[in-house]
C-alpha positions in Angstrom: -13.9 9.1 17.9 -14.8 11.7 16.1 -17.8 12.7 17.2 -16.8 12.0 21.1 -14.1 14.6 20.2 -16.5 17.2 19.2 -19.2 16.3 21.9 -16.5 17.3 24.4 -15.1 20.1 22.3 -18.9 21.7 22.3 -18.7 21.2 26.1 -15.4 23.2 26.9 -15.6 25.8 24.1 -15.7 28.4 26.5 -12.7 27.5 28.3 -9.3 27.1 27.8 -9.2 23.5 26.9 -8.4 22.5 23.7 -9.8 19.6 21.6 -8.5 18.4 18.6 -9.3 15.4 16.6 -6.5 14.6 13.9 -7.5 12.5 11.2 -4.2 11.2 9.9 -5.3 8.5 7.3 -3.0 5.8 7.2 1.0 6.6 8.6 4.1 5.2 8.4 4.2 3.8 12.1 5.0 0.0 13.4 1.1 -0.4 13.1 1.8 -2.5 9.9 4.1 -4.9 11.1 2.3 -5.3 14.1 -0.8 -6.1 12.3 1.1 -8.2 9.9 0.0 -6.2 7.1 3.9 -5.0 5.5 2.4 -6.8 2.2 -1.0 -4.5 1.8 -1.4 -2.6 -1.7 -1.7 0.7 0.5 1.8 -0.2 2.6 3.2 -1.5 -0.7 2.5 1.6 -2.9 4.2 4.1 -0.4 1.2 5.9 0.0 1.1 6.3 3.8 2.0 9.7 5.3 5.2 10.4 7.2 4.4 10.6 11.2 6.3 13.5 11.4 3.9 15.1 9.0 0.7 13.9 11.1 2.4 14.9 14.0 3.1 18.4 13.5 -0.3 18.6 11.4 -2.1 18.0 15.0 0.4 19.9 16.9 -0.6 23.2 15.1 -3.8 22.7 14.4 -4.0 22.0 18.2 -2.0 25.7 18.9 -4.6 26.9 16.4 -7.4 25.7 18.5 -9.3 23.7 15.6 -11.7 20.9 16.4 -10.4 18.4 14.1 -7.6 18.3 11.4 -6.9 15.8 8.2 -3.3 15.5 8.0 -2.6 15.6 4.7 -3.7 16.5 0.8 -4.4 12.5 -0.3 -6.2 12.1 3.0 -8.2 15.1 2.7 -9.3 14.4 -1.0 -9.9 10.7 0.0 -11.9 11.8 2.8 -14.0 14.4 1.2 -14.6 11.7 -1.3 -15.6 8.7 1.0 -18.5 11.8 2.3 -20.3 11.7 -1.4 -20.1 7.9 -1.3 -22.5 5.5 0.5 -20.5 3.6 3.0 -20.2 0.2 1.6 -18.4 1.7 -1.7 -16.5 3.2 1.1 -15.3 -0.2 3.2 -14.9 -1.9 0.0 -12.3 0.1 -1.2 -10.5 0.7 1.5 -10.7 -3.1 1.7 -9.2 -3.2 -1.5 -6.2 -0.9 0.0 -5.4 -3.2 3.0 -5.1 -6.3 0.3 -1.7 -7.7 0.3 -0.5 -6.2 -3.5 0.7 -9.6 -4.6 
């Protein structure tokens, strides 16, 4: 999604259209139940952001006219992480994360 987001952004830049990509990490939405997934070590630990948060992360950055925003500190620290790691480091742990913690 990402890069669809700033394929289009490139293409409109010089209008008034806006693109933004928000990168929220993981939220506190239904997603969890949905998926079944309540028991995961990252649902578990309490580490997901507040959608409120997210939201209003993506609403400004939106206003602001960025391409793309990470909603929040851990994500963004996570994220510039998972970019000096190869990608299979990368899946495994966030396998690890959507473990049920038991």
């Amino acid at each position: 999604m990402l890069s669809f987001t700033e394929a289009i952004w490139e293409e409109v830049k010089d209008t008034q259209v806006t693109i933004t990509a928000l990168q929220p990490g993981s939220t506190d939405t239904v997603f969890f139940h949905k998926a079944q997934m309540e028991t995961s070590k990252i649902v578990q630990d309490g580490s997901l952001a507040g959608p409120a948060d997210v939201a209003k992360d993506g609403y400004d950055a939106q206003r602001a006219g960025d391409d793309k925003v990470v909603s929040g500190f851990k994500n963004k620290v996570q994220l510039t992480m998972s970019n000096l790691k190869p990608e299979s480091v990368v899946a495994a742990s966030v396998g690890v994360q959507q473990k049920p913690a038991d």
